[in-house]
Each structure stands twice: as structure tokens, then as C-alpha cells.
N, C-alpha and C positions, 0 to 999 in steps of 0.2 A: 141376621148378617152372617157371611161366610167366614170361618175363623180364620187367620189365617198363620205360617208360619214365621220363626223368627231363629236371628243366629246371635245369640247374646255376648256379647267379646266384652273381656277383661281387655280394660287398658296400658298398661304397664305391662310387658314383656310380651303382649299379644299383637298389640298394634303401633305401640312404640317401645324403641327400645330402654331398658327397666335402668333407671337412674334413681337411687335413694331417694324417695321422698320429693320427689321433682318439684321447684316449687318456682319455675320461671317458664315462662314461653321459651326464650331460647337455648333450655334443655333439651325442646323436643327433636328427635327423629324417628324416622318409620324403623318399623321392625320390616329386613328382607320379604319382600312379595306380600306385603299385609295389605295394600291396596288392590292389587291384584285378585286376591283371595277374597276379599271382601265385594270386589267387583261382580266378580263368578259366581257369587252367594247371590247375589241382589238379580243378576240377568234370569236363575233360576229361580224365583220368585221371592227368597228371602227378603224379610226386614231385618236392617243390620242397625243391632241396639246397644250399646256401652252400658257395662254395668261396669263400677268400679270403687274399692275403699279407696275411700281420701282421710285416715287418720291423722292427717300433717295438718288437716284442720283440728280437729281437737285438739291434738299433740302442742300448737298454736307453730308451726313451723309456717303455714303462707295460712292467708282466708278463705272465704268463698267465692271474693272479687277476683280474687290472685286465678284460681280453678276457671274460673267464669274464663280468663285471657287465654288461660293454658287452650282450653278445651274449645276458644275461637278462636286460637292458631289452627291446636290440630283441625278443625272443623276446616278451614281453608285449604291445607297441604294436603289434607282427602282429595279436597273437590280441584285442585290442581293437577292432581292424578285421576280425575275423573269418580271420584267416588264422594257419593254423598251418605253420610250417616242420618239411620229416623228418626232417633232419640239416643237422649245422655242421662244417666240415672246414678246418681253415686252418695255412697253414703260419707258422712262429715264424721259419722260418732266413732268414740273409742271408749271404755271403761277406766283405762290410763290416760285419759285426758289432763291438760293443764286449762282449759277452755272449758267452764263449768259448765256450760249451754251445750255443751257437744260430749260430757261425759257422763255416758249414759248408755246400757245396755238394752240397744234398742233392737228393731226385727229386721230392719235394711243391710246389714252390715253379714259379708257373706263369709261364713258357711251359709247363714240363712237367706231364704228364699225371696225374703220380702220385694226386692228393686225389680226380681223377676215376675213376681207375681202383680206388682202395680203396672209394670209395662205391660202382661198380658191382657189386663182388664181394660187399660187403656187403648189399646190398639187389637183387641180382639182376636189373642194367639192364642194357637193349639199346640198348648207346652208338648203334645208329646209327640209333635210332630217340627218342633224345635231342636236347639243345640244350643248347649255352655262351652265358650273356647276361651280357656285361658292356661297360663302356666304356674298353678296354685292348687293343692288340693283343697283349698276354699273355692277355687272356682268349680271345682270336681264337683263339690259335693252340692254347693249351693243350686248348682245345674239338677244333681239328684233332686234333690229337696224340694226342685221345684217341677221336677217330671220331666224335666227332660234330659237329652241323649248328652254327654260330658265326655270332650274331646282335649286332653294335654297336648301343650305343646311344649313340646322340648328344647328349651333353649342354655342360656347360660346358666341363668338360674337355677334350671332344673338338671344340666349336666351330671352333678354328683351326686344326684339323689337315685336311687334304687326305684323307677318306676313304679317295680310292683310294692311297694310301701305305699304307696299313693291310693287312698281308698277316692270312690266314686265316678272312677275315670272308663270309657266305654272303649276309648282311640287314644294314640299316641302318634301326635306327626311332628314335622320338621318347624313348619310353618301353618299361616293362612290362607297359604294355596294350598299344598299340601290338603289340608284340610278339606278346601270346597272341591278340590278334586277328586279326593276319598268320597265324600258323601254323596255328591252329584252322582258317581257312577254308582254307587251303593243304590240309588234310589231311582235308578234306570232300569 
């Protein structure tokens, strides 16, 4: 079978905008041009895949049922903008957990690779011919870690932070267009 590519997005400050610990459906909104950008991805052949920590489950802030509603709003307000996501991959653990089921230092939970590397076996990607987009040097690195290309986005969050402190990052853009527009022409 032909491998194929994939664009791995952090959820929180990549595709919606970053609210502490979100733990309702109607917390969510889109981050500027993230449907867009995710559009652009997918017309040029990417598979667009969510990886994301949810420590608010451990932490016992909402559950997995709570995650489950979040994550089929956002799945609707995509496909409202015309954008369908291929898969959701998030990890529950934290080692400061209060939810003894979920504290645990486990291999899903990113910097580590783990959420990327079962999407890849599942869906048959060529990590090195992928990308990690998020605005986390956890996402930086977990992209490293798992071979592929690590694209920061610069948002609020990342505002005050000194870019080049940020290990494992290859690009820095604005957004999720920004982004599928960088790589698309990079790869023309």
C-alpha cells in the first residue's frame, strides 16, 4: 500500500482559539483562517489529523464524555466550513493527575511521539513526508520525535515567547493558512 502523507494539528491555539483548559462545547471557536488552511492541506493531498493533550481529564477538570461533545461540535463547525477532519487522537494522562486511571506517565502525551506514530501505522503515513502544526514546543518537538517537518504558529500564546528558545521548530507562521500556503509552494 502507497504511504501516504499527513498534517498533524494541535487543537488548542491551532484550530481553536486556546481557552484554559476548555471544558464545554460552547467554549469553542475557530482560530482565524484554520479552516481554510486545513482546506488547502487536504485539496493538496494531506490527511488532516488532531493530536492533542487533554490533561483536564486527568487533572479531573471535564471527562472523556465531556472531550467526546467538545470534539463533535468542533467536528461539525469544520464540516460547516466545508472541512472534514480523518481522525482525533488525544491523550487523557498527566503524571499530576487527581484521576488515578489517567496518572500515569505514559508514551501518547506530547513531547512524545506516541499519538503520531499510532496514526501513522493506522492510516499508512510517511512521517517524513508529513508536518506537526501547532503553537507548543511540545508540539515542535513531538513532530521531531516522530520525523516529521514542525511548523509554529504564532499566536497569542506564543506572542512573548522568543521564537528561537523554542527547540524542534522547522517554520514559523501566522496561521493555518499561512502554513498550507508556505508548504504547498515549498513543495511545487
Amino acid at each position: 500500500m502507497k504511504k501516504r502523507k499527513a498534517v498533524f494539528l494541535d487543537r488548542d491555539g491551532t484550530i481553536i482559539v486556546h481557552e484554559h483548559y476548555l471544558s464545554s462545547p460552547d467554549q469553542l471557536k475557530l482560530s482565524p483562517n484554520a479552516s481554510q488552511g486545513i482546506r488547502l492541506f487536504k485539496e493538496h493531498g494531506y490527511l488532516a489529523i488532531v493530536i492533542t493533550n487533554q490533561s483536564g481529564i486527568a487533572r479531573g477538570f471535564f471527562d472523556e464524555e465531556r472531550l467526546m461533545l467538545i470534539h463533535e461540535k468542533l467536528t461539525n463547525m469544520l464540516k460547516n466550513e466545508g472541512v472534514l477532519i480523518d481522525d482525533w487522537y488525544y491523550c487523557p494522562h498527566h503524571t499530576e493527575g487527581v484521576i488515578e486511571h489517567y496518572k500515569v506517565d505514559c508514551d501518547c502525551r506530547k513531547p512524545k511521539p506516541g499519538l503520531i506514530l499510532s496514526a501513522a501505522r493506522k492510516h499508512h503515513i510517511d512521517l517524513a513526508q508529513s508536518l506537526m502544526i501547532g503553537d507548543a514546543e511540545t508540539d515542535m518537538l513531538a513532530g521531531k520525535n516522530a520525523g516529521c517537518t514542525s511548523i509554529l504558529i504564532r499566536n497569542v500564546c506564543t506572542e512573548s515567547t522568543n521564537t528561537a528558545s523554542i527547540s524542534g521548530m522547522d517554520y514559523v507562521v501566522k496561521d493555518l493558512l499561512e502554513a498550507a500556503q508556505l508548504f504547498i509552494r515549498l513543495k511545487n
